[in-house]
C-alpha positions as CSV (number, residue, x, y, z in Angstrom):
1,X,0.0,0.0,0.0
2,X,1.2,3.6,-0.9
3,X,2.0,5.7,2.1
4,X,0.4,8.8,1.7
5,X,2.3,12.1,1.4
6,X,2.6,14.3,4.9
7,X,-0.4,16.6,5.1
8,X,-1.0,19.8,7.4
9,X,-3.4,18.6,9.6
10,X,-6.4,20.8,11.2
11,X,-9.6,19.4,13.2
12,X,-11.9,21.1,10.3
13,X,-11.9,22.1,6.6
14,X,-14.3,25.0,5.8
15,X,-14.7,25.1,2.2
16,X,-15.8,28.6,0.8
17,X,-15.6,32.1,1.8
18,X,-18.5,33.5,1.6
19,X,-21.3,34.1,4.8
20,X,-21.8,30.8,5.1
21,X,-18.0,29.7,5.5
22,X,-17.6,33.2,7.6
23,X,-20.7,32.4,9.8
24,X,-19.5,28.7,10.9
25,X,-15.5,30.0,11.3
26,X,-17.2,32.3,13.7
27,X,-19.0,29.2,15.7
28,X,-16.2,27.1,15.5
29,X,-13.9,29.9,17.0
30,X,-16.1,30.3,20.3
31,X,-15.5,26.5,20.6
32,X,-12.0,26.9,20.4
33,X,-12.1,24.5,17.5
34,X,-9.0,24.9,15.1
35,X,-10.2,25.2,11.8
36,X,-8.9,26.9,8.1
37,X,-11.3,28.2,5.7
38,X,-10.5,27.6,2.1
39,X,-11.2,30.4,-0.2
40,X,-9.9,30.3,-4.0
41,X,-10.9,33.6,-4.9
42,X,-11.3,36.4,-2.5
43,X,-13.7,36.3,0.3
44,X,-17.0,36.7,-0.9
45,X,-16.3,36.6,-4.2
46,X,-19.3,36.1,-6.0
47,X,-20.6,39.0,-4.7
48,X,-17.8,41.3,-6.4
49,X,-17.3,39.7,-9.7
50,X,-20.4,37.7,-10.5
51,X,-23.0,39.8,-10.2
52,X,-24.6,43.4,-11.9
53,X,-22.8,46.1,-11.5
54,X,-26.1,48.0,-10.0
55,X,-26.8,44.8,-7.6
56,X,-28.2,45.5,-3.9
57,X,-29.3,43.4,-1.3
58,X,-32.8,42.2,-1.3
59,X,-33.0,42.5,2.7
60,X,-32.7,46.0,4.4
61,X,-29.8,46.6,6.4
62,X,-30.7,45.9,9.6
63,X,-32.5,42.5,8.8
64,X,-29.7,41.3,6.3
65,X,-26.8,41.2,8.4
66,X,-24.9,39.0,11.2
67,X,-26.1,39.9,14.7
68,X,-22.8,40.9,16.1
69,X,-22.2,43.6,13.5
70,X,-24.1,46.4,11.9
71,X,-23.4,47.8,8.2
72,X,-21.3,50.7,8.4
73,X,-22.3,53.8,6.2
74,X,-26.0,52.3,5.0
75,X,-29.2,53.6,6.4
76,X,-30.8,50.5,8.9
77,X,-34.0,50.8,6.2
78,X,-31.5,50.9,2.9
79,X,-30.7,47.8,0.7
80,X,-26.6,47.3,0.8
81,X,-24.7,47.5,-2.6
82,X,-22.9,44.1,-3.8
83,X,-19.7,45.9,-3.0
84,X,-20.8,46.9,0.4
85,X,-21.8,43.5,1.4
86,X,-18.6,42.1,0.3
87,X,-17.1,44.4,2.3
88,X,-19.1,43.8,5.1
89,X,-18.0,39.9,5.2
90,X,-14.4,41.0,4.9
91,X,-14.8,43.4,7.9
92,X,-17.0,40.7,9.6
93,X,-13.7,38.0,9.1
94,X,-11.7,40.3,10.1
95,X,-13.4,41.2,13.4
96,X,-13.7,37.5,14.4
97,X,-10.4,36.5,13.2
98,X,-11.3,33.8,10.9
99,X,-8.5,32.0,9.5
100,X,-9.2,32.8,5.6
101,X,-7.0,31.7,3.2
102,X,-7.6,33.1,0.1
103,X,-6.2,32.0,-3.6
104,X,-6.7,28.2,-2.2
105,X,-8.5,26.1,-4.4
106,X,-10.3,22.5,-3.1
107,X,-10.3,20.1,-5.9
108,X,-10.9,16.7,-4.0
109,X,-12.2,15.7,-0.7
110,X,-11.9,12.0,0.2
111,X,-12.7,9.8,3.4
112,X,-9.4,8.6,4.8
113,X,-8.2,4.7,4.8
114,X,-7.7,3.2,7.8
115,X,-8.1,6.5,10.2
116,X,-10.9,8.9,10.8
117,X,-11.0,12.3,8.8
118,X,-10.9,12.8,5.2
119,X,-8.2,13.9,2.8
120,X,-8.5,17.9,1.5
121,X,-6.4,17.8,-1.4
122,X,-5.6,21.8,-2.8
123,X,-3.9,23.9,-5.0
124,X,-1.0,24.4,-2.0
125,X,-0.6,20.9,-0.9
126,X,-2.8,18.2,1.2
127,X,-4.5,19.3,4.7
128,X,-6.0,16.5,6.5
129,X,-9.0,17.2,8.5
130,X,-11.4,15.2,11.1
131,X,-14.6,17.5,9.6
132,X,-15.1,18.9,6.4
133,X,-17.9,21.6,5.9
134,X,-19.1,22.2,2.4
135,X,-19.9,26.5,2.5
136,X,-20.0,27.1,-1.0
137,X,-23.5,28.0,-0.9
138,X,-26.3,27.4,-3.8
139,X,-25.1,29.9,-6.2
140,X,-22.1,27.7,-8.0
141,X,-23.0,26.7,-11.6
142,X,-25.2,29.0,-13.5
143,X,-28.0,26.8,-15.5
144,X,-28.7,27.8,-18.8
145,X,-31.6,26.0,-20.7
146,X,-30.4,24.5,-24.0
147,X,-33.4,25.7,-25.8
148,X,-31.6,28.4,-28.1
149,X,-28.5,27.3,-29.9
150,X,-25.3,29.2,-29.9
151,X,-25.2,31.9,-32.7
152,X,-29.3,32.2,-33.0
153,X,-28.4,35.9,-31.7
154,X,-25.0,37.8,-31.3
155,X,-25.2,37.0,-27.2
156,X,-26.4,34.6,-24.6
157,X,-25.5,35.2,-21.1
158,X,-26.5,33.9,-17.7
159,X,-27.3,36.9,-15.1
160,X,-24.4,36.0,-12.8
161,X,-22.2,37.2,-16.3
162,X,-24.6,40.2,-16.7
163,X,-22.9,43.7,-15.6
164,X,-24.6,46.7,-17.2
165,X,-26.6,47.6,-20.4
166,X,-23.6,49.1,-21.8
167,X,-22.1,45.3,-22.3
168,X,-24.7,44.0,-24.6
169,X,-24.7,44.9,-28.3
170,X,-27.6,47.3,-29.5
171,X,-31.2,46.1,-29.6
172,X,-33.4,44.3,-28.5
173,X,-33.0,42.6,-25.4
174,X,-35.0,39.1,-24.1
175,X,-34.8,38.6,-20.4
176,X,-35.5,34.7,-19.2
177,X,-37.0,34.3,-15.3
178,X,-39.1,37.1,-13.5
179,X,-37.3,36.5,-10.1
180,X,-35.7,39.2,-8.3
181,X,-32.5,39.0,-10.8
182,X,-34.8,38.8,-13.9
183,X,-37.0,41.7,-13.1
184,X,-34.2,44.0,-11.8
185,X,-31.9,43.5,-14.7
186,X,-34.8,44.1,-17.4
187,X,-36.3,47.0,-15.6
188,X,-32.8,48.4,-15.6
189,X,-32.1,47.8,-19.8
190,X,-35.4,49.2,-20.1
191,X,-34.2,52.1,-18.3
192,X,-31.2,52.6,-20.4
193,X,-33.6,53.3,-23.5
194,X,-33.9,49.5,-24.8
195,X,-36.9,47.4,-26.2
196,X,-36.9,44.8,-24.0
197,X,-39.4,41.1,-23.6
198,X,-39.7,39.6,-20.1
199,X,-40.6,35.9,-19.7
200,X,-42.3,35.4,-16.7
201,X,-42.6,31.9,-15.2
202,X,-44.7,30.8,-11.8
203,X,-43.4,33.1,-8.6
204,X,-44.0,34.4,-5.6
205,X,-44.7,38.3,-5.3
206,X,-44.8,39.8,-2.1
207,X,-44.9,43.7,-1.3
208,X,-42.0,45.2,-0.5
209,X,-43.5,47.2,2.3
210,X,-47.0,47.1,3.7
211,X,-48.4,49.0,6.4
212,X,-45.5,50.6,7.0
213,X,-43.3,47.6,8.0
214,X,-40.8,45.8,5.1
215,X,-41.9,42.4,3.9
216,X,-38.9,40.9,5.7
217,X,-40.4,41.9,9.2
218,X,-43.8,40.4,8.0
219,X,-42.4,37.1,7.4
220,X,-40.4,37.6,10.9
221,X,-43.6,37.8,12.9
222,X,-46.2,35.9,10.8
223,X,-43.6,32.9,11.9
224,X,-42.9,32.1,7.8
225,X,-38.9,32.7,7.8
226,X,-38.9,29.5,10.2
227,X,-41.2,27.3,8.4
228,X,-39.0,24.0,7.6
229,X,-40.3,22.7,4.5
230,X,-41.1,24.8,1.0
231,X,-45.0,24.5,-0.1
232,X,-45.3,21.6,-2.1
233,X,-44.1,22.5,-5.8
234,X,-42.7,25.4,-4.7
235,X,-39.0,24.5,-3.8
236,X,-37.7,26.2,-6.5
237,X,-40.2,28.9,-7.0
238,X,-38.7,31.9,-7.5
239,X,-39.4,35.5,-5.7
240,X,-39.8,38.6,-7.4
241,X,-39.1,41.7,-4.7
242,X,-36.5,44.2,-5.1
243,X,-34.1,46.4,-2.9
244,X,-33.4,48.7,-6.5
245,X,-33.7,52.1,-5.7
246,X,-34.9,52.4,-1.8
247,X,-37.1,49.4,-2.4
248,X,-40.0,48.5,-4.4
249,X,-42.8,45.6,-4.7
250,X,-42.5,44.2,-8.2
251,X,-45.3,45.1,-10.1
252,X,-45.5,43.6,-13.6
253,X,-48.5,45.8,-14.7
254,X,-46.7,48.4,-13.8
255,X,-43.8,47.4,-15.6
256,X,-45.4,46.5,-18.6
257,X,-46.4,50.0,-18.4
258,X,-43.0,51.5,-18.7
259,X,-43.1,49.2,-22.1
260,X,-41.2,45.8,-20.9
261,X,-43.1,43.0,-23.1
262,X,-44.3,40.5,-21.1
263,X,-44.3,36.6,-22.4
264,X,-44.7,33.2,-21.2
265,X,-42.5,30.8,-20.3
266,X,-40.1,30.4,-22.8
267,X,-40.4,26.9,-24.0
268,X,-38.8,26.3,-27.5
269,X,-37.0,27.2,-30.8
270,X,-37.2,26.7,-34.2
271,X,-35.7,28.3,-37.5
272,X,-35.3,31.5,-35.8
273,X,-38.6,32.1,-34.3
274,X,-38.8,31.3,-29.9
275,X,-42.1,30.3,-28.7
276,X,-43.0,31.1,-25.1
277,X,-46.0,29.1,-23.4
278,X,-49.4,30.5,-23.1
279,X,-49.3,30.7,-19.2
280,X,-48.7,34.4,-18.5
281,X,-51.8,35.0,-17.7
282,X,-51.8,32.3,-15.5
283,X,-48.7,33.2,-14.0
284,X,-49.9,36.4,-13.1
285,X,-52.8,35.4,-11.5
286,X,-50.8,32.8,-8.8
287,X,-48.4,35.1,-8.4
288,X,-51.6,38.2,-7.2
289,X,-53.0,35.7,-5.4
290,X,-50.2,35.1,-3.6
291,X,-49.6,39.0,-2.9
292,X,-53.0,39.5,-1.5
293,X,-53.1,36.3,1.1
294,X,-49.9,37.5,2.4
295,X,-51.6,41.3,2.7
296,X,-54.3,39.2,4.3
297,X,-52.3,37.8,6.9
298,X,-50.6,40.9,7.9
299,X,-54.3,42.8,8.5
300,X,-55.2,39.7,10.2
301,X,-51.6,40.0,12.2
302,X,-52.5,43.6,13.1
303,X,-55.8,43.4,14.2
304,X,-55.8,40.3,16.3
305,X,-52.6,41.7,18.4
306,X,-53.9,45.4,18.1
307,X,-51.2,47.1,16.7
308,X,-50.9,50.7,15.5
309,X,-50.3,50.2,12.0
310,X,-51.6,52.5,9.2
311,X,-53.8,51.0,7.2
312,X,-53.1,50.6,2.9
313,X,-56.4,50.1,1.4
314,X,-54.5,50.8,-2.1
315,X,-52.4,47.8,-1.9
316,X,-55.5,45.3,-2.1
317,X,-56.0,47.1,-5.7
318,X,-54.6,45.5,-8.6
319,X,-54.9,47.5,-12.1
320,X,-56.3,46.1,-15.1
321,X,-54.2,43.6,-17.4
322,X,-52.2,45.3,-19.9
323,X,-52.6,44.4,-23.8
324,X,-49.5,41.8,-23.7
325,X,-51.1,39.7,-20.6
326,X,-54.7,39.6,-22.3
327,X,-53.3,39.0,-26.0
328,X,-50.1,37.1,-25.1
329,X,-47.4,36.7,-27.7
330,X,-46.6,33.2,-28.1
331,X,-43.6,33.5,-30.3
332,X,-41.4,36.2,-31.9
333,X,-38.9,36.2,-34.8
334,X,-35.9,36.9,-33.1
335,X,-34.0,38.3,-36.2
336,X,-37.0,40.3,-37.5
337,X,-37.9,41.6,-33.9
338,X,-34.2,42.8,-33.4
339,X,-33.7,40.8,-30.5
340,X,-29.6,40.4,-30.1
341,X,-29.1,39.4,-26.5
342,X,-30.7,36.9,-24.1
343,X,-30.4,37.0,-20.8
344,X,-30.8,34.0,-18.6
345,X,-31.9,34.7,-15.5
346,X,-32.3,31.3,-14.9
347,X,-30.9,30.3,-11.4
348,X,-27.8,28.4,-10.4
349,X,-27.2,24.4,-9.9
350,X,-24.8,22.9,-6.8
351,X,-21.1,21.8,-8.1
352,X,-20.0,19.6,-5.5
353,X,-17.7,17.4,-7.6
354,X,-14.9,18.1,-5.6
355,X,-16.5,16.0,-2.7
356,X,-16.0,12.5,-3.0
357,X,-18.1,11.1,-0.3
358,X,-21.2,9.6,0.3
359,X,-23.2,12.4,1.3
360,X,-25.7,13.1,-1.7
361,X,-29.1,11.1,-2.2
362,X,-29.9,9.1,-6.1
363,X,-30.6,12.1,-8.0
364,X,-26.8,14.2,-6.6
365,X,-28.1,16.1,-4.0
366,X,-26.7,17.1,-1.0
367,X,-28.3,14.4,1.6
368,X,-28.8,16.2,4.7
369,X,-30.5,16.8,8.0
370,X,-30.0,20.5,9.0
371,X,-26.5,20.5,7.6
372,X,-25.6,17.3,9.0
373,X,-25.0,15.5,5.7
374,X,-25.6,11.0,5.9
375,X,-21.9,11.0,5.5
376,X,-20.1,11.6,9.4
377,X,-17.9,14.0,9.7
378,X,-19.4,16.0,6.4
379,X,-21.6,19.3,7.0
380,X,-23.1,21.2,4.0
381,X,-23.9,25.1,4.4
382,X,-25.7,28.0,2.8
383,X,-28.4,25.5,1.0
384,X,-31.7,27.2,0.6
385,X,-34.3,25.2,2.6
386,X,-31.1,23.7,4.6
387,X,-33.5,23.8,7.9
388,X,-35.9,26.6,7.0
389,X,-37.0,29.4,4.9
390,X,-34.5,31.6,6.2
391,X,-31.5,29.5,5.6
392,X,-29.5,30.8,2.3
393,X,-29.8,34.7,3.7
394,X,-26.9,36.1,5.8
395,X,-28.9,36.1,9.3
396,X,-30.2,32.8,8.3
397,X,-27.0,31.0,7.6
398,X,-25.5,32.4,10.9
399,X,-27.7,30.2,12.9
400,X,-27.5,27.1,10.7
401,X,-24.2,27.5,11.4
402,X,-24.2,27.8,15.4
403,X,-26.0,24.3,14.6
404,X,-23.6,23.1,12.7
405,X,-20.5,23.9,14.7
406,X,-22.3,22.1,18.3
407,X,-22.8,19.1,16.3
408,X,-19.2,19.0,15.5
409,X,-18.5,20.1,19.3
410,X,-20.6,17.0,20.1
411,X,-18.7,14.6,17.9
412,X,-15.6,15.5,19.2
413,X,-16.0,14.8,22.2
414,X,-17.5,11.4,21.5
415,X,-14.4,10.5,18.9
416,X,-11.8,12.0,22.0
417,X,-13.3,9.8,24.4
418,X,-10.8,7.7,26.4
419,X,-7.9,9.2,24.5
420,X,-5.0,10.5,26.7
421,X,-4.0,13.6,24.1
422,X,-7.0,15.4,25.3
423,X,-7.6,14.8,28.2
424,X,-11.1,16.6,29.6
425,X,-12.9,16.3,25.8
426,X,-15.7,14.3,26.9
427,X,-19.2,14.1,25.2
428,X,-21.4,17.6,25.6
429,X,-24.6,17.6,24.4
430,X,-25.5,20.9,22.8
431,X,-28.8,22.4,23.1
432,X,-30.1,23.8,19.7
């Protein structure tokens, strides 16, 4: 048998920068549990380099942060730039001295032979490590359908490869999803004096601000940031609100409106001509009928604990349809419309090839129980849904985190028992 080559050794592997590998560095440092976090950009990357250029958080300040630190220079009801919560991780790493090391690529991570831990092979050299947790979030391989082939218009881009209106070539512009990304981005285009189509699929639309209070508080209180399981159907639905410009509920009346082109789905391509499905109106509909039972549950929230809220009468009112909801367009000639760029804002798949372990169900996802993934000694981090709605936002990942760091407290103390090198590591059993 080949003897392995010498390896650092640490107790855990944190892979990822980003608030989900900052949050658990911070856990794990209370414990006193040595740890390195692997970063192989910057930390926080994705926030700097793919995203818009215009980009702000969806959450207000105050609500969008860790508890133990407070945006510096953004207004407690103001939506934090990209760049300013990039820099509020680094400052955030910084305070609690996580031990970041940037530049480091993971490129395999395999149980151990023989011996407890796994194997954390890098760009710098092997680290061996008792725990590995996987922080690199949701947001890692941008998911393109293949429904229009390369070269059917001068450019196809994801929205994580989006950065202003200035990089696409002149005309018209398609936009694919009606999420927050999808809606910002083509209200933005539209802005900058283009024709632009929106494809709207199923979503949830809830206000930005109702009664006075931001929708984030609403789900706070109405108990639905700590529900533990998604509607049925409605993992992946997406959810159209936006921190642009102070803050706005997405209204796509109003946006068709300003002259955005609503469409369907967009479901094939032939010869040049895209066809979209004939659900808009459909899509619509769910998506006001979602609006209004959340506005329902707020007045009902008010009144039955008497609180002093004004009341918005105006916010029950939806307009008529526009023209392109009632008479949909079910296909378009891309070359004859002018139509040179589509933009996918399409959402993002998992990459966890790096992690060679048996931690992932039949169908390659991450197999997990709050974090704890079905392979010991392997934690997964940042998932949306990873134990509740709240999970993939900053605040949200914090506490997964606190979770996920006891459990590792708890396990080390079961693996030290009757061990003479650390002596006093017995079994705790944390309360979570």
């Amino acid at each position: 048998m080949e003897a392995e080559v010498p390896s650092e050794e640490t107790e855990v592997v944190v892979v990822g920068a980003g608030q989900a590998g900052i949050a658990v560095s911070e856990h794990l440092g209370a414990h006193g549990i040595p740890h390195i976090v692997l970063e192989r950009h910057r930390i926080a990357e994705r926030w700097r380099s793919e995203r818009w250029d215009s980009l702000v958080a969806n959450g207000p300040a105050w609500h969008d942060r860790f508890p133990n630190l407070e945006f510096s220079g953004v207004d407690p009801d103001g939506f934090a730039s990209k760049e300013q919560v990039a820099d509020y991780l680094v400052a955030y790493a910084e305070k609690i001295g996580a031990p970041v090391r940037c530049g480091v690529e993971v490129t395999s991570v395999r149980k151990r032979t023989g011996r407890p831990g796994f194997r954390v092979e890098t760009s710098q050299g092997a680290i061996d490590a008792r725990f590995v947790v996987a922080a690199t979030g949701p947001f890692q391989r941008p998911v393109i359908p293949p429904i229009v082939p390369d070269g059917a218009v001068p450019v196809q881009i994801h929205s994580s490869g989006y950065r202003n209106p200035q990089q696409l070539p002149e005309g018209a512009v398609l936009v694919v999803g009606a999420g927050s990304s999808g809606v910002q981005i083509a209200d933005e285009l539209r802005r900058s004096g283009r024709r632009v189509l929106l494809s709207v699929g199923p979503h949830d639309r809830p206000p930005r601000q109702y009664r006075g209070r931001d929708f984030c508080w609403w789900l706070g209180v109405l108990g639905i940031w700590d529900a533990q399981t998604p509607p049925q159907g409605a993992e992946h639905v997406t959810i159209a609100v936006s921190g642009a410009r102070g803050g706005h509920t997405v209204d796509f009346r109003a946006l068709a409106g300003t002259g955005i082109e609503l469409v369907g789905m967009t479901a094939s391509y032939e010869d040049g001509v895209l066809r979209f499905a004939p659900d808009l109106a459909a899509n619509i509909s769910l998506g006001d009928d979602k609006y209004l039972a959340f506005l329902k549950a707020a007045d009902a929230y008010v009144e039955r604990n008497g609180l002093d809220l004004p009341e918005e009468p105006q916010a029950h009112v939806l307009g008529p349809d526009p023209d392109c909801v009632r008479s949909p367009r079910l296909e378009i000639d891309l070359a004859a419309a002018g139509v040179t760029s589509i933009v996918w804002a399409t959402g993002f798949a998992t990459d966890y090839g790096w992690l060679q372990a048996d931690a992932f169900d039949e169908k390659g996802r991450p197999d997990h129980r709050r974090g704890v993934s079905t392979e010991p000694g392997v934690y997964f981090l940042g998932l949306p849904w990873l134990s509740r709605r709240g999970s993939s936002f900053i605040w949200g990942v914090w506490h997964d985190a606190r979770y996920v760091a006891d459990h590792i407290v708890t396990q080390r103390g079961y693996l030290s028992y009757g061990t003479t090198d650390r002596a006093g590591l017995t079994p705790a059993i944390q309360n979570s």
